[in-house]
N, C-alpha and C positions, 0 to 999 in steps of 0.2 A: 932324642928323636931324629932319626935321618930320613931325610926324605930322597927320593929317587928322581934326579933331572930326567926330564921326557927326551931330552935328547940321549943320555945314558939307555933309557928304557928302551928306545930303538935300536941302537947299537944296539944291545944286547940280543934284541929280537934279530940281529943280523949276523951277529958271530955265531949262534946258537943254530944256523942253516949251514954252515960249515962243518959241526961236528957229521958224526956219525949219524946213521936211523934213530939207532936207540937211545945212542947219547942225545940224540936232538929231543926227542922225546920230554927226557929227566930234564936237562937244562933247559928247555922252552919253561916246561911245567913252573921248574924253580923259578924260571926270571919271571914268567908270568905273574905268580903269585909274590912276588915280591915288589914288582912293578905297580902292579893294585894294590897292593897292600900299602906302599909308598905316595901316591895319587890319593888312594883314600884319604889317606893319614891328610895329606896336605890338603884337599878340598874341606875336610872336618877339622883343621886344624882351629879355626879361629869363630868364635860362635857369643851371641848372648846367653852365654853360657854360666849366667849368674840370675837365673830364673825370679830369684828371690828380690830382685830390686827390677825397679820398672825399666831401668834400660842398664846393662852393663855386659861389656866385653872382654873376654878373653881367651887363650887359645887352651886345649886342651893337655897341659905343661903345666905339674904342681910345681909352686913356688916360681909365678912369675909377673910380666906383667899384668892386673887388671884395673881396667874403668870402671865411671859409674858416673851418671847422671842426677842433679839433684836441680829444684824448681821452687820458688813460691811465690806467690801474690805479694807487693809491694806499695800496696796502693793505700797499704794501713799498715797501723801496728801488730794487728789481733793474727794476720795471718803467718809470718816468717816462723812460728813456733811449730808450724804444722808441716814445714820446708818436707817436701815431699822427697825420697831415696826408694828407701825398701816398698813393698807392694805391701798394702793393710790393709786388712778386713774393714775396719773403721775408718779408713779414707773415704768420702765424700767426690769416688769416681764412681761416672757412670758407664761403666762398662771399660775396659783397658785389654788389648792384646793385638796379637797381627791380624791384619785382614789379608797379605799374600806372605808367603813364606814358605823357603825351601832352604832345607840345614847346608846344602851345599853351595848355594848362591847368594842367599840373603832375600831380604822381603823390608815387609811397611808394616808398622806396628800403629796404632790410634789409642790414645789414651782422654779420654772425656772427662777431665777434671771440672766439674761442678766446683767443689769447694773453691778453686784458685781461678775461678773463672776461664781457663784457655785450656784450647786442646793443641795437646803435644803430640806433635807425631815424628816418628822416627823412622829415616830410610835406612839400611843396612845394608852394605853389599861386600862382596869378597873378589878380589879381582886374583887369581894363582897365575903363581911366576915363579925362578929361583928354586934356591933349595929350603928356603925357610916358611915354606906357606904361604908367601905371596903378602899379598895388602889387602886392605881395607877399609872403607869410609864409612859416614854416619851421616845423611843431614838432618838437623832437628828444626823443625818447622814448629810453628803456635801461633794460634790464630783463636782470638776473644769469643767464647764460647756463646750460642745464641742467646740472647739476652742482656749479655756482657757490654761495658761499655767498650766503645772502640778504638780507646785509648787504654785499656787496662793497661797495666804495668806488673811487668813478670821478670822477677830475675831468675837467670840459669848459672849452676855450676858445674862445668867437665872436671872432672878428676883423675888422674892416672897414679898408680902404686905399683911399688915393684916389692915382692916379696920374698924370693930369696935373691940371690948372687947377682950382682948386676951394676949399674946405677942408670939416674934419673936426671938431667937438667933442662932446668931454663936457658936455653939458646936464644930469647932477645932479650933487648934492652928494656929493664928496668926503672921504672922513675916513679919517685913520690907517690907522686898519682893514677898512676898505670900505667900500659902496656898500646902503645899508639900501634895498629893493624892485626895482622897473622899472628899468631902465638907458636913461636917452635920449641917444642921440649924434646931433644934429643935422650937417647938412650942405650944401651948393651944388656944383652943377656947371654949365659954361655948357648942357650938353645935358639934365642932367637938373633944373635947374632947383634947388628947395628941397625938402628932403625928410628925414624921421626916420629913424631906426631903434628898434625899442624891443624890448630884451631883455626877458623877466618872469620874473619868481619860479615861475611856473609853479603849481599847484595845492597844497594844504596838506596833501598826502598825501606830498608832497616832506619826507625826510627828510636834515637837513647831519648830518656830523660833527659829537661830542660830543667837546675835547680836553681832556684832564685835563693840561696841562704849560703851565708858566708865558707858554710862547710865546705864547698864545691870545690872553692881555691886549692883545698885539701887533701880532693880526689874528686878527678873529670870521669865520671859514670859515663861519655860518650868513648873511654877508650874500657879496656879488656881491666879485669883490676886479678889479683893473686894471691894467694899464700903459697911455701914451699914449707914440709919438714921432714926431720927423719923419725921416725917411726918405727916402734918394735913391729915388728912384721906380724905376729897373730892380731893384730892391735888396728892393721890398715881397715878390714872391715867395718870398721866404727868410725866411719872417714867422716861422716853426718856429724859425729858427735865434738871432733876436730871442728868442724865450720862454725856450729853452733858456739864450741870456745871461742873461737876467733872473732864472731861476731857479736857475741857478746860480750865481750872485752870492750869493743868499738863501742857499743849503744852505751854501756857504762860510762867509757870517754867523754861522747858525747853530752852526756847529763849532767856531768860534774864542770863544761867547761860550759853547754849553752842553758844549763837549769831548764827546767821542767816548761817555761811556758817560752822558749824559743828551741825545740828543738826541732831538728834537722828533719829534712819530708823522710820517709821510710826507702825510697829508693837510694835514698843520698846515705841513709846510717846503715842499713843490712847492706856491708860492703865488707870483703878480704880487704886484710890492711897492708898490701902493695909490701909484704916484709917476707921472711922467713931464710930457710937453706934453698939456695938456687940448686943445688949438686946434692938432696934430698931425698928419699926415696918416696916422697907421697910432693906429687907436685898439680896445685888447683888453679881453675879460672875462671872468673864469673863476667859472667853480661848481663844489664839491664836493659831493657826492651820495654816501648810503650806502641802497644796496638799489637798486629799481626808480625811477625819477627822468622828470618830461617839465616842458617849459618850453618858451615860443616866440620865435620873433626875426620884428619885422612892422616891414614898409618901408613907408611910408605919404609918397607925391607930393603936395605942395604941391597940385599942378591936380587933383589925383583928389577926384571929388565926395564923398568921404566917406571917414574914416582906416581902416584895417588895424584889425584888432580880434583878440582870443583868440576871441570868437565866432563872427566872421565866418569865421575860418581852419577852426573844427571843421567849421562848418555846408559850405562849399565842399571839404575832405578828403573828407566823404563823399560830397556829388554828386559830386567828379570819379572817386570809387572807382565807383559808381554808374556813371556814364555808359561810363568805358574799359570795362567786363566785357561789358557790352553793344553796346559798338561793335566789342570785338576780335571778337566771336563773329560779329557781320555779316561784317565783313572778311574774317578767317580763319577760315571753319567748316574744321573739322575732322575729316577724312575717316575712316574704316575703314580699319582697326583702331585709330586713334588718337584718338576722339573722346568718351574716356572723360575724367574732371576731372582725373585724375592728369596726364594727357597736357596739359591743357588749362592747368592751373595751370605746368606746366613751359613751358610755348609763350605766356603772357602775359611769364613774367619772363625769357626770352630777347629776346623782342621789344624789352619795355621798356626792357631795359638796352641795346638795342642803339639806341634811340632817346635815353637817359639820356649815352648815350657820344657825343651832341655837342657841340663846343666851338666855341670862338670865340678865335681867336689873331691878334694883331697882333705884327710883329717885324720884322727884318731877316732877311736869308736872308744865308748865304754859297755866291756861286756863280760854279764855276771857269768863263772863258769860253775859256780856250785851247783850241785845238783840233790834240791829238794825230794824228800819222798812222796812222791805224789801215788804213792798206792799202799797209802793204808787208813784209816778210817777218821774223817773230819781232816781230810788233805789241803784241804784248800784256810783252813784255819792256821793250820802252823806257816802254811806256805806266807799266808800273808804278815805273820807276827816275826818271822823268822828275818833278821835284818839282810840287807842284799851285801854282795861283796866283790861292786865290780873293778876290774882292773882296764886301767886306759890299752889298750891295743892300736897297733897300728904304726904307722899310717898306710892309707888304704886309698886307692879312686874308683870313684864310679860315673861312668857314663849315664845319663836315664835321664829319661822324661818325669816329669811332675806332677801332682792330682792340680794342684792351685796355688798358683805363685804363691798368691796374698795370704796363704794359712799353711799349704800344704808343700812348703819348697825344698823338697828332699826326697829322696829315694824310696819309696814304698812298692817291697816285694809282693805284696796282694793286686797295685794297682796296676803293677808293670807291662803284664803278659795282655790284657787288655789295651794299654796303651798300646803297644806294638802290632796290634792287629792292624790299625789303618797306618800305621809309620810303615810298617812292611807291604803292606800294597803299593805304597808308593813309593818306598824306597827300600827295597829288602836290604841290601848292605848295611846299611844305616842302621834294620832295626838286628841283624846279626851283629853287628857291632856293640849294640846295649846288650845284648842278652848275654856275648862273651864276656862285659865286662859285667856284669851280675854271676855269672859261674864263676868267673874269677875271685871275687870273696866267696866260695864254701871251701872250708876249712878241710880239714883231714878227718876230721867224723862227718863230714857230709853237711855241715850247718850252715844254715846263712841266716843272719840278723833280718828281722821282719821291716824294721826301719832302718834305715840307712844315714846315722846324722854324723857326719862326718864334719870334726872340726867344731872350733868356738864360737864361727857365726852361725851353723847348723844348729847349736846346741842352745843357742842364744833365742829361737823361734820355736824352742819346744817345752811345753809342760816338763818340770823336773821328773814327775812318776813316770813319764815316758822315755827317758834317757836311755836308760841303760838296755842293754838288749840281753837276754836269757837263752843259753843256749838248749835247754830244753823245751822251748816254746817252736811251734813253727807258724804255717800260715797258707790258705789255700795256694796252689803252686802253677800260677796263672801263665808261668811263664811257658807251661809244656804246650799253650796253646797258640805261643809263636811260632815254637820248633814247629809243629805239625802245620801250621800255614806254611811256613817257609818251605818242606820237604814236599806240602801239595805244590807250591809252586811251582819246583823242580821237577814234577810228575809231567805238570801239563806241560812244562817246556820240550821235555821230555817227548812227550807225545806230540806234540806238533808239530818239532824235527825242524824247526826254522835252523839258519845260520845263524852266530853270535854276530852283533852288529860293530863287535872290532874284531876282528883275529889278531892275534898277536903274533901265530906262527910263520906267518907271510906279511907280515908288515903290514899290511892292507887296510884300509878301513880303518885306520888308526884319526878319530877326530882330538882337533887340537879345541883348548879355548882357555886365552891365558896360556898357553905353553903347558897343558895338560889334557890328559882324556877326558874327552867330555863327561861332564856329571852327570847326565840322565845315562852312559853307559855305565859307568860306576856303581850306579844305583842297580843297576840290576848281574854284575859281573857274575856272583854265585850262583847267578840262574842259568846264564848262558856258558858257564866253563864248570862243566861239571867237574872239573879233576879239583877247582875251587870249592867246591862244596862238598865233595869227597875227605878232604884236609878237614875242612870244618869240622864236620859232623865226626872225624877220627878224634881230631882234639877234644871235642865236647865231648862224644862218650863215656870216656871213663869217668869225667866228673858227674856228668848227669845219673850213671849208675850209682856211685856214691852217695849222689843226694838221695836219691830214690830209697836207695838201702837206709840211710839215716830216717827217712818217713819210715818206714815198715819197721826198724827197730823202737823207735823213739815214741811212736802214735798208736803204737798195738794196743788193740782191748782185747778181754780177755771174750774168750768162749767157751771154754770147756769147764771154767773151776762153775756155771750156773747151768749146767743142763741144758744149754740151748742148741736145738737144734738147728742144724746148717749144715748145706753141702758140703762148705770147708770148716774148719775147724783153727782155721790161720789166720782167712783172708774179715776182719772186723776191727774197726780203729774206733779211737775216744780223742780229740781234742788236749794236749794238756795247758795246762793255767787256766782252769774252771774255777768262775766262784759262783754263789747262789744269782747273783744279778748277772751277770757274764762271761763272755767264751769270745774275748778277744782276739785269741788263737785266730776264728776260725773266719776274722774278718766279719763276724756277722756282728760283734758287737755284743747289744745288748736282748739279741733274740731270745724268748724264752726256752730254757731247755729244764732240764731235769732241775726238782730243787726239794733236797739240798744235793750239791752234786755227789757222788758215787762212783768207786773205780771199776763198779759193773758196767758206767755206761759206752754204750757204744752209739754213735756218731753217722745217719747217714748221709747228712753232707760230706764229711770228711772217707768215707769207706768211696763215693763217688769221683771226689778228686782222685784218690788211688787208683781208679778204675781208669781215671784219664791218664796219669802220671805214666801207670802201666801200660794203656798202651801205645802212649807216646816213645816209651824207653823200649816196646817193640819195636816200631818204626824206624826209629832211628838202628840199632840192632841188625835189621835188615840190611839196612845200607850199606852198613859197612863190615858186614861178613861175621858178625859175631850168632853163630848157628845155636849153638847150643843155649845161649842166652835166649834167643828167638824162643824157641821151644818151652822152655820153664816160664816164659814172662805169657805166654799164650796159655798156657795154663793157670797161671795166678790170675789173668784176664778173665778166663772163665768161672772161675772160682769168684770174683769178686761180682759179676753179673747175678751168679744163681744167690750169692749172699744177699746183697740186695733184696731180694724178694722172700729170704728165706730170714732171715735177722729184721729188717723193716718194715716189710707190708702190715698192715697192721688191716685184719678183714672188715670189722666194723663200724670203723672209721674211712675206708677207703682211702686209704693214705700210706703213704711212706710216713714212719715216723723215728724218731730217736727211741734208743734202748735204755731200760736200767734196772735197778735193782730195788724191791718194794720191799716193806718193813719185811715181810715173811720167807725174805730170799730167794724169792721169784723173780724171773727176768718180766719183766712188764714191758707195753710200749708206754711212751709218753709223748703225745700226742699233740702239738701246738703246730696246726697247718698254718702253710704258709713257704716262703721260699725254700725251707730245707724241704718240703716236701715234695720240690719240683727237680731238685738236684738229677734223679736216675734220666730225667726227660732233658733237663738245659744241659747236660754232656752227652747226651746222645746214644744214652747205654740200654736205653729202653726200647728191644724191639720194636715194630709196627704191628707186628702179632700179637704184644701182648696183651696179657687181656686184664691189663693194671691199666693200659694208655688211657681208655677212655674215661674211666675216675679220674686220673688227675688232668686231663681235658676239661673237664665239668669242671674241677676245682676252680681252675685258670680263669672258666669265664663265667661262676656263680657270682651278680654282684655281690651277693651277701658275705661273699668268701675272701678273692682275691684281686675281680676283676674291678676297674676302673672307668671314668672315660677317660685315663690321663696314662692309666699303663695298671702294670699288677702292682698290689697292697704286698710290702712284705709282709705282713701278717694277718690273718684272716680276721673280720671284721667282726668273726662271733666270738674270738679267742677273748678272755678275762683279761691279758694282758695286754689288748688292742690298744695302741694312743696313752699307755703308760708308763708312767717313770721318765729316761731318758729319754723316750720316743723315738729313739733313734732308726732302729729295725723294727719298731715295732707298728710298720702299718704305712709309714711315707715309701716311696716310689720311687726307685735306683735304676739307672738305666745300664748299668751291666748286668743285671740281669733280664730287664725288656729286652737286650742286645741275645743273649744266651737263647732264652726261650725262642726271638724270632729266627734266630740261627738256626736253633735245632730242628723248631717245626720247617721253616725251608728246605732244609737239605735232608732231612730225615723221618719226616713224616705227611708231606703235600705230595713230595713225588713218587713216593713208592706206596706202593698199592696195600690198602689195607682195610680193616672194618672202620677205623678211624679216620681217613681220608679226606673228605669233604669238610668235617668238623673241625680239623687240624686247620681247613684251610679258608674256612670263616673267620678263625680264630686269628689266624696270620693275619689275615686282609685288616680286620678292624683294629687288631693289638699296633699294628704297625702304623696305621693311622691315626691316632689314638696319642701316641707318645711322641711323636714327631710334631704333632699340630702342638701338644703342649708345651717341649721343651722349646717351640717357634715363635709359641705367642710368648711363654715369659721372656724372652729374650726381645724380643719387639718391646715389650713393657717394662722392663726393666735395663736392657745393656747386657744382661750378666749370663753366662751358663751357670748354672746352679750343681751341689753339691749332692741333691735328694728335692722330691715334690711332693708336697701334700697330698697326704690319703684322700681329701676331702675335697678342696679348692683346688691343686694341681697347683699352687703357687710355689714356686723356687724358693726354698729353704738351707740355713745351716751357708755353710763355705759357700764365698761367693767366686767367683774367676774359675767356676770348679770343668778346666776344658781338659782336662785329664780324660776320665775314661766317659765322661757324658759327650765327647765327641765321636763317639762310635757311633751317637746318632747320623752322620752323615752315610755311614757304611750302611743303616739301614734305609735312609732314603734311595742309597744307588741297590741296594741290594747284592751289595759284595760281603759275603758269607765266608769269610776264609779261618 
């Protein structure tokens, strides 16, 4: 990875007024986007970008160095078993994530350990400099949770690994018994060059344990204590499982030298034993802390023009606290009724944490490429008895946001294009950055894995049945609904005809910070230099046609072999990997559909996605001069609207429903309302004229059906399979789809004038109030954003930490519809 000195990027902007017109033109253009593209890189370089543990850092470079944080209660024996690393469902925290954060500056994260009595909080910042990404510090503050006594006793462990080419050492003095001040581990990587780490003692308001038993002699818990080793590098991940060796070795020691009724206080035996490889690639340090405790960990780059400091880090925590309050409030103002500070503090630390919960994974995939016969009769029988045969692929990276640290820490293409809704509000580069690296894995048939578990410790957090990824499976294609935010961005910018707030062609307005372009112009670079977004969208194209084309080959149902009438005869898809209980495909789970399933049936959630997909891959089309695709994709546009209505309406049910095929070879509807039913309306495909809106209006707010006081039922209340089996989709309450519906009714059926008008906009007003008070109050009563809510109670269910796409509630309290 190279990155671009800002001093180079001027020059360049100053030789490039020397050439010619034209040539000035072409070389502006190139230095420009090379310059951003350099800047970027280096502002996004360095991130807690390991989502899946409660605090850990590293830069976005497979095989290099990364941290991690590790905690537990010392105040007994019962608890050191519980030594807190990775984020888990079954942790005994009450609520964990940032309350300010911005991916290009850093933020505060709050973690409310219950179980271990203190809350950890963790400051983050990134200070860019040099050609290597600059630096960055950490302070970790704990302070005895209410209740807690106010002497608890907490130990902490910093860890640093180096995973490929490099090394790692202890730069001070080593003794028996620990490590007396600063802890410096120096280190080299080919990418990262030379570079520190320096743990500190922290402040002298820092109180260690006092041990009264002879152990003490042994090892002074008032100084830093250690292990060093080397380690097979897919293996540093498991660094928890190292400490746990090392300290259980110790407590063994100890029992065998002071027997069972003088043994050592817990602070004194859950100790690193001051041993290992100093010149190591996995190097640890732990502090014990009794009461309230802070202390920092600063990274400081050989090329960065000046080192990391304990003062620098206070002084930039507060700007960056500073600067996010007042950026979110630009961003997300916050509408009525919800623009009170209660509202306000709850809708920073969703956001944040949903920005907090991105990572960076490099790995191998396993992915099956056989390809089952899923169209001939009893499909779903052989498919399932048939043994899989995957091969390891890879290695691969991907950029992306996350559903929930503590369950969900990895890449999911259904959750994605959701997440980037509010990442791209507020920082569209950023969220063009994830989406290019999500096109980056589709393959040359157009595929891309629905899950993303990349690597041993990816694979280590997932159910085995879930591993492997099937290339004939796909998955709603959420991400087209980035693209189209993004290109509406570019519209309005567009039309409002401002100046970019740096020029680059005149040197001008060039802000420094850190010896770089400021981050909030970063953030928006693709919107203000359209020749930037131009590039973009050239390079995406042909991938994005390729995938699109893999949907229509891959998901086609048939129509013509049952007689069914339709204005197209092309434009009808099916889902594949159906079995009688489920349509994982289709992200719904375990909704009911067709049973037993059938290659007759046809799908109109999935024919709706298409309908968005299409006219996304028009849009883009547009832009960048591809005509004649324009014109055939406006026609398959069409073709997929009047199908809709002509394969789905179902007249006596008033509903859209799924197709399929009855004992007598008759195409039938089959009928289980409820979200698939709203699909033509939450994409926006359903006129205001038509004279379908008002049925699924009524649907929306019949209590008996779908409506709520908490938001809409996935499944209707009178359906057979209401609140059974898995329960999954069947009747609890997801808020990307309350996000869909209130999107569509805003922008597509409140303000344009129709028979339905008014009802659309009852509908809004209460659905919108409605889901926002609930996901407010469980989060007041619990800490937690939730994964799904009770059809019934409205209480937070299933994944907990779930700030992935349930913080799109904040977009509906400002009312940013993009």
């Amino acid at each position: 990875m190279k990155l671009l000195d800002p001093i180079l990027w001027v020059a360049a902007a100053g030789s490039a007024l020397l050439a010619s017109a034209s040539e000035t033109v072409d070389q502006s253009t190139l230095a420009l986007e090379n310059a951003i593209t350099a800047a970027s890189n280096s502002s996004l370089l360095w991130g807690p970008y390991r989502p899946g543990l409660y605090f850990g850092v590293r830069p976005r470079i497979p095989k290099s160095l990364m941290t991690g944080l590790m905690w537990a209660n010392v105040d007994d024996y019962a608890h050191f078993k519980d030594l807190r690393h990775s984020a888990e469902q079954g942790d005994d925290v009450r609520g964990f994530g940032w309350v300010e954060y911005d991916a290009r500056s850093g933020g505060r994260q709050v973690i409310n350990d219950v179980g271990m009595s203190v809350k950890i909080e963790t400051e983050f910042v990134k200070v860019e400099g040099g050609d290597k990404g600059g630096n960055w510090g950490v302070r970790i503050r704990g302070t005895p949770i209410e209740g807690a006594p106010e002497d608890v006793r907490t130990t902490l462990i910093f860890y640093t690994g180096l995973e490929g080419q490099g090394q790692l050492h202890l730069d001070s003095d080593l003794e028996t018994d620990g490590i007396e001040g600063t802890v410096l581990i120096g280190g080299r990587t080919p990418d990262l060059g030379d570079f520190k780490v320096e743990i500190t003692d922290g402040p002298k308001t820092n109180v260690h344990p006092v041990i009264n038993h002879d152990a003490a002699a042994e090892k002074d818990i008032q100084k830093t204590q250690y292990v060093g080793a080397n380690l097979m590098e897919d293996t540093l991940w498991r660094a928890k499982d190292l400490i746990l060796q090392q300290i259980s070795a110790a407590v063994q020691s100890a029992s065998q030298k002071y027997g069972e009724n003088d043994m050592p206080p817990p602070a004194q035996i859950f100790t690193l034993p001051n041993t290992g490889v100093v010149s190591g690639n996995f190097q640890a340090v732990q502090k014990t802390f009794e009461g309230s405790f802070e202390f920092d960990v600063l990274y400081t780059s050989r090329s960065a023009p000046q080192a990391m400091t304990s003062g620098g880090l206070g002084e930039r925590i507060e700007e960056i606290k500073t600067a996010f309050r007042a950026r979110f409030d630009e961003v997300f103002p916050l509408k009525a009724p919800f623009d009170k500070e209660e509202y306000v503090s709850f809708a920073r630390e969703l956001f944040s944490s949903l920005l907090g919960g991105v990572g960076y994974f490099h790995g191998t995939s396993l992915v099956d490429r056989t390809h089952h016969d899923e169209d001939s009769e009893n499909f779903w029988e052989s498919s399932l008895s048939t043994p899989r045969s995957p091969q390891e692929e890879g290695p691969t990276t991907l950029f992306t946001a996350t559903p929930s640290r503590c369950f969900f820490p990895r890449g999911f293409y259904w959750d994605e294009g959701f997440h980037l809704l509010p990442i791209g509000l507020w920082d569209n580069d950023l969220s063009l950055e994830i989406v290019k690296s999500w096109f980056g894995l589709v393959d040359e048939d157009g595929w891309v894995g629905r899950e993303q578990i990349l690597g041993s410790e990816a694979r280590s957090r997932v159910p085995a049945d879930f591993v492997v990824q099937e290339t004939r499976y796909a998955n709603p294609p959420t991400l087209m609904l980035a693209v189209v935010a993004f290109i509406e961005r570019l519209d309005q910018q567009a039309n409002v005809g401002s100046e970019p707030s740096f020029n680059f062609q005149d040197g001008n307005g060039i802000g420094l910070s850190g010896g770089g372009i400021e981050n909030e112009m970063l953030s928006s670079a693709h919107i203000e230099h359209p020749t930037l977004a131009t590039t973009y969208l050239n390079d995406l194209y042909p991938i994005l046609k390729r995938h699109y084309d893999w949907f229509r080959r891959t998901q086609a149902g048939d129509i013509k072999a049952w007689d069914r009438e339709a204005f197209s005869m092309k434009e009808g898809y099916r889902w594949r990997g159906r079995t009688p209980d489920h349509c994982l495909t289709s992200g719904l789970d375990d909704y009911p559909r067709a049973r037993p399933p059938h290659t007759g049936e046809l799908h109109v959630d999935l024919l709706s996605w298409m309908g968005l997909m299409t006219k996304t891959l028009r849009v883009v089309a547009e832009k960048v001069g591809e005509e004649d695709d324009v014109a055939e994709l406006k026609r398959v546009e069409e073709a997929i609207i009047r199908n809709i209505d002509d394969l789905h309406w179902n007249e006596e049910e008033q509903a859209y429903c799924d197709a399929t095929i009855d004992e007598y070879e008759e195409s039938v509807h089959v009928c289980h309302k409820g979200y698939i039913s709203l699909f033509p309306i939450l994409l926006g495909l359903l006129s205001p004229e038509s004279p379908h809106l008002g049925a699924v209006l009524d649907l929306m707010r019949d209590p008996e059906e779908l409506w709520s006081p908490w938001g809409l039922r996935s499944l209707s209340k009178k359906d057979e399979y209401y609140g059974q089996g898995e329960n999954y989709w069947r009747g609890p309450i997801w808020i990307p789809i309350q996000y869909l519906a209130l999107s569509s009714l805003y922008k597509n059926y409140i303000n344009t004038p129709g028979p339905n008008q008014e009802k659309a906009r009852e509908i809004y007003t209460e659905l919108r109030q409605n889901v926002v008070e609930n996901v407010f109050n469980e989060w007041k009563r619990t800490g937690i954003a939730w994964e799904q809510y009770d059809r019934e109670t409205g209480e937070g269910s299933r994944a907990k930490g779930f700030t992935g796409w349930t913080s799109m509630v904040v977009m509906i309290m400002a009312e940013t519809y993009k």
